[in-house]
C-alpha positions as CSV (number, residue, x, y, z in Angstrom):
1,X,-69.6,-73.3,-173.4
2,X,-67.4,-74.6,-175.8
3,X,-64.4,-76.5,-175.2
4,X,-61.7,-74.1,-176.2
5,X,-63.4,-72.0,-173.6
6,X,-63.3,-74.6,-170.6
7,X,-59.7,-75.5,-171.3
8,X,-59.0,-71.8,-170.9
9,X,-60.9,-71.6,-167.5
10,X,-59.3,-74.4,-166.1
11,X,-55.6,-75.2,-164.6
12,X,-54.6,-78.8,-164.8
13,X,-53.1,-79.6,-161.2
14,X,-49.8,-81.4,-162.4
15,X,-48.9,-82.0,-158.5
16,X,-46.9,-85.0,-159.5
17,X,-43.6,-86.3,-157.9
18,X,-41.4,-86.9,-160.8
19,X,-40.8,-86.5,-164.1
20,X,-42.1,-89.8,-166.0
21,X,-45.4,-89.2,-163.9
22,X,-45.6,-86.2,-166.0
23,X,-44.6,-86.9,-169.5
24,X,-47.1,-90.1,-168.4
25,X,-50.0,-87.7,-167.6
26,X,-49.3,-84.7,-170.5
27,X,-48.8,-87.6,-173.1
28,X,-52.7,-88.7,-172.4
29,X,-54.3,-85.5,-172.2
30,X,-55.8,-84.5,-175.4
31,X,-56.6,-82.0,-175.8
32,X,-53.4,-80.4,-174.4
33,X,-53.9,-77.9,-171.2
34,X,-53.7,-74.5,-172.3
35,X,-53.6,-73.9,-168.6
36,X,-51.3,-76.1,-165.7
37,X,-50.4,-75.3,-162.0
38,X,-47.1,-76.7,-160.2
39,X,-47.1,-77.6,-157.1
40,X,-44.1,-78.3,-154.3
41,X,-43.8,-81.8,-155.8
42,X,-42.3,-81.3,-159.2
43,X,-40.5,-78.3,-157.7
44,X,-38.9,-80.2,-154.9
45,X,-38.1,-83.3,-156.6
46,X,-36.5,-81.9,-159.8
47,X,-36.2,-78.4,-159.3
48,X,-37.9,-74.8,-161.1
49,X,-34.9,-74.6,-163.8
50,X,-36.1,-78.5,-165.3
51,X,-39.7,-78.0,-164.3
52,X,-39.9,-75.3,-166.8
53,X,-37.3,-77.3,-169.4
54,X,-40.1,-80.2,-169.5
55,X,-43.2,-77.5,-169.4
56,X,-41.5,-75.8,-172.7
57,X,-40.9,-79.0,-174.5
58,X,-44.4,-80.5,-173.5
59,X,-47.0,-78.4,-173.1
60,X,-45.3,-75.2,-174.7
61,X,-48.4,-73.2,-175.0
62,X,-49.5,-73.6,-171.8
63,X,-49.3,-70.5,-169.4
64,X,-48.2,-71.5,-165.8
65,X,-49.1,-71.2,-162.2
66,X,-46.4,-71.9,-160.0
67,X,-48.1,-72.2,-156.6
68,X,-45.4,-71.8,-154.5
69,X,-48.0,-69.9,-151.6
70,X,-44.9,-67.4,-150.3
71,X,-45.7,-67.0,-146.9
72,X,-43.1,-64.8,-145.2
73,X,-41.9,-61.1,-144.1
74,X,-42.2,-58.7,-146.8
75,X,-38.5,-58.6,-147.7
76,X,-38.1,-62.2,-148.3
77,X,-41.1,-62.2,-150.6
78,X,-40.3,-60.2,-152.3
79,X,-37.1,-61.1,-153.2
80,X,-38.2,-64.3,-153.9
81,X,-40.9,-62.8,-156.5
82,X,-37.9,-60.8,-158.1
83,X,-36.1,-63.8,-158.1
84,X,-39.0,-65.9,-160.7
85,X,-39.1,-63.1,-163.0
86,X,-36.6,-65.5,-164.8
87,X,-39.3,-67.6,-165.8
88,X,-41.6,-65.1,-167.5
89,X,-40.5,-66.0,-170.6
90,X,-40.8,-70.1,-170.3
91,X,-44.6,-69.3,-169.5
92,X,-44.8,-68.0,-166.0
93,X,-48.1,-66.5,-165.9
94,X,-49.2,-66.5,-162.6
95,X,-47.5,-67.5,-158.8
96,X,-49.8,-67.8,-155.6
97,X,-49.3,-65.7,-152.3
98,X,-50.9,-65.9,-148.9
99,X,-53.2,-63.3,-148.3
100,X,-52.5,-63.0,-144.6
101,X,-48.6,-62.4,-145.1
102,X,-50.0,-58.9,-144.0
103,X,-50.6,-55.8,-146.6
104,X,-47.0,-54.8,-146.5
105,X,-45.2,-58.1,-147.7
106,X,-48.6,-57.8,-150.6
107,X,-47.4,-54.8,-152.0
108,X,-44.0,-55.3,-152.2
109,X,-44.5,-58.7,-153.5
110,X,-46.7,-57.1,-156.5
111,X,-44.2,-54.4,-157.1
112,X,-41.8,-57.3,-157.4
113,X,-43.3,-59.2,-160.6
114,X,-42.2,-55.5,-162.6
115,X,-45.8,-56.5,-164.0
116,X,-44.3,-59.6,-165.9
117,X,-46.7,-62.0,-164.3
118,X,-50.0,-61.9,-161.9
119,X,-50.6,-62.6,-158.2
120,X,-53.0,-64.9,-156.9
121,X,-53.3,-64.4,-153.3
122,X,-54.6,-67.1,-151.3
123,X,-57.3,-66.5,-148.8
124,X,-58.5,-69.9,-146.8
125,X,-57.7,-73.1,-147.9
126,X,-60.2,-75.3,-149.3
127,X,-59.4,-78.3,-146.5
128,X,-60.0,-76.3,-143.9
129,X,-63.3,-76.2,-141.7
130,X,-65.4,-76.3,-138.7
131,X,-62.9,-77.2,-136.0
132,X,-59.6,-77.1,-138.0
133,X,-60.2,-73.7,-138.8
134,X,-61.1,-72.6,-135.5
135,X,-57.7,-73.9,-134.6
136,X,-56.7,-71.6,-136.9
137,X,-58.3,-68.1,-137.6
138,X,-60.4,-68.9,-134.4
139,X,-64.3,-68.4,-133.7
140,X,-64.7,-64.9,-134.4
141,X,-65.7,-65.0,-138.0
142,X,-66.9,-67.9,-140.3
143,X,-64.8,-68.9,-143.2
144,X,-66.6,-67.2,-145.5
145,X,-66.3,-64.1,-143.5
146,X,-62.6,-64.2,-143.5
147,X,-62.3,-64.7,-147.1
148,X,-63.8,-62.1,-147.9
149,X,-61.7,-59.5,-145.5
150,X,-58.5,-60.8,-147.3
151,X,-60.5,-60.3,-150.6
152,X,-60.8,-57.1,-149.6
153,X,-57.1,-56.6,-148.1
154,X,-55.9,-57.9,-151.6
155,X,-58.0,-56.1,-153.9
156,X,-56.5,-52.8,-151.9
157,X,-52.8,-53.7,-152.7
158,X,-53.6,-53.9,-156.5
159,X,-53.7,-57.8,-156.8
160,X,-56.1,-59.2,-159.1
161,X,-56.7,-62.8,-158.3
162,X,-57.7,-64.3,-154.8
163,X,-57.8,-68.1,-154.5
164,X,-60.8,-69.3,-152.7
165,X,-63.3,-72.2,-152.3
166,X,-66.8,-72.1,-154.7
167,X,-68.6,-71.8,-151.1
168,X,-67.6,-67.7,-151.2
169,X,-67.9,-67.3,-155.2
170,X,-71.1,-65.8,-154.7
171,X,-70.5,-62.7,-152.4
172,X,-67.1,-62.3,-153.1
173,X,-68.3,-61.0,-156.8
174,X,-70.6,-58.6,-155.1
175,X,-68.4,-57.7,-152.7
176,X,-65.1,-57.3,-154.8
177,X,-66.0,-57.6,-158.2
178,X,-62.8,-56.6,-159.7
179,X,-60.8,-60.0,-158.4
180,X,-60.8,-62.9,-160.6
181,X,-61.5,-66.2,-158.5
182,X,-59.1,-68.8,-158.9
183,X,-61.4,-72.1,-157.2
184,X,-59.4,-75.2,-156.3
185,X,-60.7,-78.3,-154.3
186,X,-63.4,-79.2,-157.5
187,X,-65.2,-82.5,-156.8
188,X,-68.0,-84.2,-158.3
189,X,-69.6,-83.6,-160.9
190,X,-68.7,-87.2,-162.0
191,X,-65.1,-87.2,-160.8
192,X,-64.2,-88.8,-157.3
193,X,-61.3,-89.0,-155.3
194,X,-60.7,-91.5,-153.0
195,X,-59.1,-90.5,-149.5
196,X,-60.0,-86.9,-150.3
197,X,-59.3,-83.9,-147.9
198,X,-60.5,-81.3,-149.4
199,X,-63.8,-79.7,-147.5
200,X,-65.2,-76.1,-148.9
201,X,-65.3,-77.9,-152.4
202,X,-67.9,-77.9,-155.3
203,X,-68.7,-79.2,-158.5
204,X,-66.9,-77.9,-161.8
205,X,-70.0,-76.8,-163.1
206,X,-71.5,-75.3,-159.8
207,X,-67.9,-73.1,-159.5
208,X,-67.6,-72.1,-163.0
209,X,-71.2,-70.6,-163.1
210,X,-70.7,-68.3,-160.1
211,X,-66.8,-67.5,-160.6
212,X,-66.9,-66.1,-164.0
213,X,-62.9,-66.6,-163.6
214,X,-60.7,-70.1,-163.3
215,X,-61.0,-73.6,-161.7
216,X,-58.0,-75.6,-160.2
217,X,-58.4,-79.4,-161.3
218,X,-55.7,-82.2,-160.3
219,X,-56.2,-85.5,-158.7
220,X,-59.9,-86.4,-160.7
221,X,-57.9,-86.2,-163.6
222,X,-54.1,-88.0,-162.6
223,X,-55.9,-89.8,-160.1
224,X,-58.8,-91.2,-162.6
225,X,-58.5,-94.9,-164.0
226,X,-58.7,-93.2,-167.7
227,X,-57.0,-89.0,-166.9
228,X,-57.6,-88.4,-170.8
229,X,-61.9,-89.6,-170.4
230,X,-61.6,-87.6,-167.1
231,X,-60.4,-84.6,-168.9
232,X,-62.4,-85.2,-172.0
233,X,-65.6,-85.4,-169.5
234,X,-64.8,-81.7,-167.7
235,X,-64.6,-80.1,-171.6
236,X,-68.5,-81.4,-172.6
């Protein structure tokens, strides 16, 4: 695959704490992301309004996924979708929901973006397993098994991206073909990450051959010795 074509499959996790720490990071990455997520970090510490200032000015062709995860009743996600429609024009492209906020609060919040920008619901997340998500969604289905009944909830209320771990890449393309995976919690592959939590995780190459859609990639690139080899080494 050539690179042009990995840079677009991929979102570089800026999940930084202030605003040197980014210019720091963006300034060694070459070639520039065409793709970036935000996470609470920049958002909390400097606020949506300048996080988008400092996207504009460095990385201005990059499209954005503010993963914000809205979590709530219907009402108040959606009026906090309507709100962000402000920043469709500084490169909001996509903003992350959870799945299980119940069908409802899903199909309000996608009436909400007026079709400016996407939804990426979120389904399980990678770090959990075994007994943590037991504690959770309990012991009647298997991880994999509830991913892909919020796949299903989410491909019903007209949303087209579902963020999940590579583990259900496979059967989530047979079994709702029409949702574009969105795979965080990428590890190996020759990038490591010390004190790691993430669990359901997989290689960049192993997710981007069953996906066919986009990998989320953060700390082995800001956390490497060298982020701009790191990032070189996930284009080749």
């Amino acid at each position: 695959m050539k690179e042009t074509a990995l840079r677009e499959r991929i979102f570089v996790a800026l999940d930084l704490a202030n605003e040197q720490a980014l210019r720091d990071l963006l300034s060694q990455l070459d070639p520039k992301p065409l793709k970036v997520k935000i996470g609470y970090q920049l958002v909390y510490a400097l606020g949506l309004a300048r996080v988008f200032a400092l996207l504009a000015e460095l990385v201005p062709e990059a499209q954005v996924f503010l993963d914000l995860k809205l979590h709530d009743i219907p009402n108040t996600m959606a009026e906090g979708v309507q709100a962000l429609k402000q920043y469709h024009q500084l490169g909001l492209k996509y903003l992350s929901v959870h799945a299980s906020a119940g069908r409802e609060a899903l199909l309000r919040s996608q009436d909400a973006t007026g079709g400016l920008f996407d939804l990426a619901a979120v389904s399980v997340l990678t770090s959990l397993e075994g007994s943590e998500y037991t504690a959770v969604f309990g012991s009647e289905s298997s991880p994999e098994e509830k991913v892909l009944a919020l796949a299903a909830l989410v491909s019903s209320c007209g949303i087209g991206h579902l963020v999940c771990s590579g583990q259900e890449l496979g059967r989530l393309r047979l079994a709702c073909p029409s949702l574009v995976p969105i795979t965080p919690g990428i590890r190996g592959g020759g990038v490591a990450v010390l004190g790691d939590d993430q669990r359901r995780s997989y290689t960049p190459r192993e997710a981007l051959g069953l996906s066919g859609g986009y990998l989320v990639i953060g700390r082995p690139i800001y956390g490497a010795a060298d982020p701009c080899v790191a990032w070189r080494d996930l284009l080749v």
